[in-house]
N, C-alpha and C positions, 0 to 999 in steps of 0.2 A: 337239475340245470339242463338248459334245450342241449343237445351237442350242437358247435359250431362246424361249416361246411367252410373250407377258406379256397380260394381259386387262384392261379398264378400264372399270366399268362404272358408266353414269353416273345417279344418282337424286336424287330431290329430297330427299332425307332427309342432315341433315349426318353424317361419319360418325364413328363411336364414338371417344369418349377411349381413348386408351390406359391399362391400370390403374394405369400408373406418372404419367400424369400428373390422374388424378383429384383434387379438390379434400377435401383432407380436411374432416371436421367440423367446421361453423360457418365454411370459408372459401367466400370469396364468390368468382360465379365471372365475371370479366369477361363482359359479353356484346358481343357483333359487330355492326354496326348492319347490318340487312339488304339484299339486292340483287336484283334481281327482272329477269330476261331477259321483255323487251316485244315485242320485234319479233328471230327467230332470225333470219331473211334479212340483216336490214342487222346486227344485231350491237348492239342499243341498250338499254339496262339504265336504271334507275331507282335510284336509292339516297339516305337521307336524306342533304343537304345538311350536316349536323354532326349528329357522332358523338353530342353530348348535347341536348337541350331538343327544340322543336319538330319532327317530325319535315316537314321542309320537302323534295319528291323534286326533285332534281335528275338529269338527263338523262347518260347514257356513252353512249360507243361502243367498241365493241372489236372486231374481228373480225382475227384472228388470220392467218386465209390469205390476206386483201388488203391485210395490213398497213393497215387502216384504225383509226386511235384518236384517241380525243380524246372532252377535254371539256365541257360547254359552261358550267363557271363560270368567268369571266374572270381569276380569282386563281388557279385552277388549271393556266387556259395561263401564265401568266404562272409561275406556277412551273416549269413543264416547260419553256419556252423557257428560260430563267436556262440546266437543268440540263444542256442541249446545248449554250450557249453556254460553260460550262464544261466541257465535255468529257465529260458522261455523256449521250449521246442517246436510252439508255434507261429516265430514270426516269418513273415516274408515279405522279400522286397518289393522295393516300387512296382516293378514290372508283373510280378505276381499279384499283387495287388488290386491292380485293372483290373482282372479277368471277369470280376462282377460286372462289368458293362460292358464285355465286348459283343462284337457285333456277330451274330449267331453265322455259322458255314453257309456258304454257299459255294456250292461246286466251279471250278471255274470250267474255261472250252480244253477238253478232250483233242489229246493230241492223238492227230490221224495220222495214218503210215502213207496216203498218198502225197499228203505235203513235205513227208521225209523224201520220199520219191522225187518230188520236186526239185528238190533241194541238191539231190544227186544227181539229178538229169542238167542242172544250172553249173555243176561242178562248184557247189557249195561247202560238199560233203562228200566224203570217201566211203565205198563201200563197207569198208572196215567200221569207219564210224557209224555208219546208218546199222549196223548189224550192233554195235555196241550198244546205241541209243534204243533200240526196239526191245531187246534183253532190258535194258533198266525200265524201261517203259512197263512190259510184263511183269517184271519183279514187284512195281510197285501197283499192279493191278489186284495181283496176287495177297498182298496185303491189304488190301481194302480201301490206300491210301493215293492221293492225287501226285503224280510224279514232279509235275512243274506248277508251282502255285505263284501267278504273278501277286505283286504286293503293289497295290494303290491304296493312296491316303487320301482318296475321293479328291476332293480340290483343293488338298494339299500337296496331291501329288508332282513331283519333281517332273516339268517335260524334257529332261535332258537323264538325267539319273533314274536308271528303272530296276526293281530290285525282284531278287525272286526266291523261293525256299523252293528246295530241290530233291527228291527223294534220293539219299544215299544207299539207303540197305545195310550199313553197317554203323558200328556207335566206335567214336574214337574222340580226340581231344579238340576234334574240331567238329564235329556234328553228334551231339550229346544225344538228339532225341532220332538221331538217324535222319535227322535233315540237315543242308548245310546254306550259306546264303549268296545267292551269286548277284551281282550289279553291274548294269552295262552301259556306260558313258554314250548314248544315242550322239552325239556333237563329234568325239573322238574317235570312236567305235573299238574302245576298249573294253575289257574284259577282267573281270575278277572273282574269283571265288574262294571262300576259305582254305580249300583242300590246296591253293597249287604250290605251296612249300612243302606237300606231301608226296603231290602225284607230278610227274611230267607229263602225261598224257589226261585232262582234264573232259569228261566225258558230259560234267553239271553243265558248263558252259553250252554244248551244242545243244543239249536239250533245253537251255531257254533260245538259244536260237533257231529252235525247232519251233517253240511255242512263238515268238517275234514273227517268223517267218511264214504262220500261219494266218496269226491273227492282227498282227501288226506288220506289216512288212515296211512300211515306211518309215519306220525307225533303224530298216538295215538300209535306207539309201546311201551311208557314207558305208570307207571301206572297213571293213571290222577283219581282223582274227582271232577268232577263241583262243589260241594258244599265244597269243603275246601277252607281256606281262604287264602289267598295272595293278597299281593299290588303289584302292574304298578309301572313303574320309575314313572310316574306323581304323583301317590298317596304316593309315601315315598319322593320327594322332598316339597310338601304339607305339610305332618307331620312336618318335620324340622323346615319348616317356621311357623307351628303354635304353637312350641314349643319352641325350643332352641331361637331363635331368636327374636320371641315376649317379650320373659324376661329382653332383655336387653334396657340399657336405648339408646337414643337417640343419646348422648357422644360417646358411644361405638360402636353403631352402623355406628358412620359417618367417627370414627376411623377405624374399619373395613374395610369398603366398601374403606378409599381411599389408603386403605396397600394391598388389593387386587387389586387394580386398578394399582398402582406404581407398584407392582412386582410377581403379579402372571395373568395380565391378556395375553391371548392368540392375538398374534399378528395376523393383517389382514391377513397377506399376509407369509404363511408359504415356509420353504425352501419346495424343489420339493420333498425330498425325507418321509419327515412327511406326507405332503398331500396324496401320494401314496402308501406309504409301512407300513405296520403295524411292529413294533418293538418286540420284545421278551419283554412277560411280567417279571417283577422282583417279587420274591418271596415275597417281603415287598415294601413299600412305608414309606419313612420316610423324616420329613422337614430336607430343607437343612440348615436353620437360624442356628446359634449357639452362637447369642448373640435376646435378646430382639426388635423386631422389631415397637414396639409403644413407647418405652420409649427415652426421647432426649438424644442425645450426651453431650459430645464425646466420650464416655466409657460406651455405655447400659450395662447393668448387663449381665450377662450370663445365658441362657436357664437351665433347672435342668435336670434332668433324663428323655429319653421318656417314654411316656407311652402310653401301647397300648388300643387302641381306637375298634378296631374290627377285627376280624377274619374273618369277611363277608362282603368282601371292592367287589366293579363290577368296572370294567372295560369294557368302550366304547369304540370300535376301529372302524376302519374305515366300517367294515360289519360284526363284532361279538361282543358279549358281553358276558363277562369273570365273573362268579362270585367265591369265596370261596380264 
């Protein structure tokens, strides 16, 4: 038998449906949430944290020939250990999953030291910090790896929310692969990074506004400081669940979970014009119920006065995010 020559060539471009599995007319066509190869040496990808709503980037690793992988959301080890303790030691989750189609490295722009210059000559930045930032900057030259990698979702990308993975140099419970994730409110000109219930002095922060301030500068025209505090959508859905929802019992919870599943979960497959068009927001949001929704028939009790819950409600639409 002839030997076969097989050839595989690899691009960023995803590739073509086959004509048999094309989506006929008027069917919609699932889309894939994206993955983004950051660093090719160590093997470490980016990808939204859930499939639907905010696109929040959480951190992989993969690297095939050193059998390195993992990821760094805690539900996700917690799922892969289960599936080895049960006897499949090769599953991985959603997010490792992707990595077959991500979109191959591409280096991003090279943070120069005259635009840190800049930045100090504008009294953006303190001496101390420009000296801090050029150390992390060499640290992660030194390792072969990109110190500020901005994260876009091509024309998914958020124009108010800009996210960024950040070379830390070190591995601890909040930057697993020695990167960590910082996000900056361009509207507010707030600041967040995973590290600042660690560090009081947050150093990830100016080096993406080192990179902002090079290559975007127009997203620092409101006023910002690195070092004030704010939470990410990932970090205030966290809160909730280690608050409100760990209080209650077990009853309540299962209660819960299947009244939101009966009648407020989002259907697979929406009409064409949701999917597409953003809606005019409404001044207030208020439940529709007007009678008790856990309590049995045939006559639940009636609902009492509403009562208002917050003045500071966001809204996620299909490429903006609405707060106040």
């Amino acid at each position: 038998m002839a030997d076969l020559s097989v050839t595989c060539k690899i691009t960023n471009k995803p590739d073509k449906m086959p004509s048999s599995e094309k989506p006929k007319a008027g069917q919609q066509v699932k889309e894939q949430p994206p993955v983004i190869c950051i660093d090719e040496r160590n093997g470490i990808f980016v990808t939204p944290k859930d499939a639907h709503g905010p696109r929040v980037p959480v951190h992989i690793k993969k690297q095939v020939v050193s059998g390195s992988i993992g990821c760094e959301s805690p539900l996700c080890r917690d799922f892969m250990r289960i599936g080895v303790e049960s006897g499949n030691p090769g599953i991985e989750c959603d997010h490792l999953q992707r990595t077959n189609r991500a979109v191959c490295y591409s280096a991003p722009a090279a943070l120069r030291e005259d635009s840190l210059q800049s930045m100090v000559d504008s009294g953006l930045l303190s001496k101390t910090r420009q000296d801090e930032c050029v150390q992390l900057r060499n640290k992660s030259i030194a390792g072969g790896v990109d110190c500020v990698f901005p994260i876009f979702w091509h024309e998914h990308t958020s124009v108010r929310l800009v996210y960024f993975s950040v070379f830390t140099g070190v591995r601890d419970s909040w930057c697993q692969f020695e990167r960590t994730r910082v996000s900056f409110d361009s509207h507010l000109g707030k600041w967040h990074c995973q590290c600042r219930n660690r560090m009081r002095s947050c150093v990830h922060r100016y080096m993406c506004m080192w990179w902002l301030f090079q290559e975007k500068p127009h997203l620092l025209s409101c006023q910002t400081d690195p070092n004030g505090e704010d939470s990410d959508v990932d970090e205030r859905v966290r809160d909730v669940a280690e608050t409100e929802v760990a209080t209650l019992a077990s009853t309540d919870i299962q209660k819960l979970t299947d009244y939101l599943w009966r009648l407020k979960r989002v259907p697979e497959n929406l009409p064409q014009d949701l999917s597409t068009k953003e809606r005019q927001i409404p001044d207030f949001f208020e439940p529709l119920e007007s009678n008790c929704p856990y309590c049995p028939g045939p006559t639940p009790p009636a609902l009492g006065e509403r009562v208002l819950i917050t003045r500071h409600g966001t809204v996620y639409g299909i490429s903006s995010v609405t707060r106040g």
